[in-house]
N, C-alpha and C positions, 0 to 999 in steps of 0.2 A: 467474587471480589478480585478486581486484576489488580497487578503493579500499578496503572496508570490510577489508581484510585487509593493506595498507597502512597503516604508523603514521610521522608526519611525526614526525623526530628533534626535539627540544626545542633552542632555540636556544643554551640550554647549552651542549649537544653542538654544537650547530653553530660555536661560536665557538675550542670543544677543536681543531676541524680544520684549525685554521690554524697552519702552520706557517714559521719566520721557521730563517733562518740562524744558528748560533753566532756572535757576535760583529759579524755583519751586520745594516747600518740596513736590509734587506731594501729590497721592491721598491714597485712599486705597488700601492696593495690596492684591491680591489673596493670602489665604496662605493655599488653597486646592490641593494639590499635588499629591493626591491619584491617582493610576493608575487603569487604567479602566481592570476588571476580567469578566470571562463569570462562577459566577456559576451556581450552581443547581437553577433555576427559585425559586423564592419564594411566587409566584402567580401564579392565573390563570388566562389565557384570558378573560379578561372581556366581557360581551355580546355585541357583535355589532362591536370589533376592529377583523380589518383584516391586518393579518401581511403582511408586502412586503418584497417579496423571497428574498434571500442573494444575492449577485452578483448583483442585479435590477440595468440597470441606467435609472436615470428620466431625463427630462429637464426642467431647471426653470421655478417653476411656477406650480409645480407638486409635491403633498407630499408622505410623504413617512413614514410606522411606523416601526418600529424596537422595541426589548426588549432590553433595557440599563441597567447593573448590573456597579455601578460604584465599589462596595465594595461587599465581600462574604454575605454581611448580608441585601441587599438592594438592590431589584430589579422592576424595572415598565417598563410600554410603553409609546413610545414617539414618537408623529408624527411629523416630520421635513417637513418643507418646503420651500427650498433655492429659494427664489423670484428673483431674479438679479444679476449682479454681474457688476461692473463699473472698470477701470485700473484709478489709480488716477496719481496724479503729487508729484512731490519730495516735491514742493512750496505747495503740500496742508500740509506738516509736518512742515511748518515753525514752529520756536519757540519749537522743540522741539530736541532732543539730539541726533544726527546722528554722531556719532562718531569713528563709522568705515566704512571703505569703503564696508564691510558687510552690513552696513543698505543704503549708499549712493547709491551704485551701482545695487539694487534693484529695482525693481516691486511694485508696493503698491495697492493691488485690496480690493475695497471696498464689501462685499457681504450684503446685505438683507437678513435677516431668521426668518424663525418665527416657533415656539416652542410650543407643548400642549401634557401636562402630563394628558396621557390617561387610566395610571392604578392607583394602587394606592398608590408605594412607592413614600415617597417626595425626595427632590432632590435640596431641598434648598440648596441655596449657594453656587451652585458648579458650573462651566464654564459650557458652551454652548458647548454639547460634538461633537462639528464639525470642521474638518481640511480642508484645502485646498491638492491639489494634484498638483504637477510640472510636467513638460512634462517629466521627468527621474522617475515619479511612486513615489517620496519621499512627505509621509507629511510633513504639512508644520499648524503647531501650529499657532492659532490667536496672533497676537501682545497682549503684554498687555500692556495698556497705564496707568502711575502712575498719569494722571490728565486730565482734561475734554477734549475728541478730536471730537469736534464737528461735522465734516465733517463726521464721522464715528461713532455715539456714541454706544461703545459697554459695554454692561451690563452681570455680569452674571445673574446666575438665581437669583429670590428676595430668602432670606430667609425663608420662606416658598412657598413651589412650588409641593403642592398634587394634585390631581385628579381635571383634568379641568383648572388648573393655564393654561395661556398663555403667554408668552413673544414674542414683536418681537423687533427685536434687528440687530445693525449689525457689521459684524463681519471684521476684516485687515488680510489681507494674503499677507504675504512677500514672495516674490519668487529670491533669490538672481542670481546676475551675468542677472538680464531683463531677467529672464526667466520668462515662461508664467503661468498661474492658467489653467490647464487642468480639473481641476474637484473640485467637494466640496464632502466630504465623510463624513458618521456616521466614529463617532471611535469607534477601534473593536483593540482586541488583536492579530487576527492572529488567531485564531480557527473559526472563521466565513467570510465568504465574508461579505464586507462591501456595503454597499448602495451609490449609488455616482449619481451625479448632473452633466451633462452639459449643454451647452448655451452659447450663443452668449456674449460676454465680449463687455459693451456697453464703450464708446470710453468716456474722459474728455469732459466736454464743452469747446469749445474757448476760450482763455485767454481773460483778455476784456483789451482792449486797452486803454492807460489813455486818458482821452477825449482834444481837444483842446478846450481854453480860446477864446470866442470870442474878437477878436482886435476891 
């Protein structure tokens, strides 16, 4: 799966993903917009990290390191690990603002990941540089949620996030029109292949049935 078969979602779309509470002034919003660049490394491999080839697919449950330059002036490594990935329900978004048939008519896949900054730019503050991928090769940006979505609680990085932080975190990927999550991917601009996840999409649990009153 190369970049040229990767298509970055339009910011349009990227602004549809955010999702705020019924009724609720919601939470903190991300206000890191920077776009992700490849330049000139600004480090050297640290002793003992071993890159994973461009192009590599893993399957969950299988990490994977990559150099992340989010900005010309800021570059480290970072080893991903997409653990899981679950198809959730519309009913797990109750209470929250589904106000186009763009978010109703959707897909809502839950993923697991966990994150450790293995060089040594930090990287505080800034989202979880990982997308989901549709059966048509389009990313597909993590939701942002404007207040607590507990079924899914996804964080970015803390504020400080040097050499050795770890996060694990998890992330929403909407996939509009019930289309499917074919893969989870680093984000890359298009000068690299990017590193991508598959795996078996584990299914909702049962609805549970409201129980009967003994007569």
């Amino acid at each position: 799966m190369t970049p040229r078969k990767l298509r970055l979602v339009s910011l349009a779309v990227a602004a549809i993903l955010t999702l705020s509470a019924c009724g609720g002034d919601g939470g903190d919003e991300n206000t890191d917009g920077g776009e992700t660049s490849t330049p000139t490394p600004t480090e050297t491999l640290p002793a003992g990290v071993v890159l994973t080839e461009p192009g590599t697919e893993l399957s969950f449950g299988e990490s994977g390191t990559v150099e992340y330059a989010p900005t010309q002036s800021l570059s480290t490594y970072v080893t991903f690990t997409v653990v899981d990935a679950t198809l959730g329900r519309l009913s797990d978004l109750k209470g929250f603002n589904l106000d186009t048939d763009y978010k109703k008519n959707a897909n809502y896949y839950f993923v697991n990941v966990k994150i450790e900054n293995v060089g040594d730019g930090d990287l505080g503050g800034r989202d979880v540089p990982l997308v989901g991928v549709n059966g048509e090769g389009t990313y597909l940006p993590p939701v942002v949620f404007q207040s607590a979505f507990p079924k899914c609680p996804s964080k970015q990085l803390p504020k400080e996030f040097g050499n050795g932080a770890v996060l694990e975190t998890c992330l929403v990927f909407l996939s509009p029109d019930k289309g499917e999550l074919s893969a989870v991917s680093t984000l890359t601009d298009g000068t690299v292949e990017a590193v991508t996840w598959t795996g078996e999409i584990k299914q909702p649990a049962p609805a549970k049935k409201p129980g009967r009153k003994n007569g």
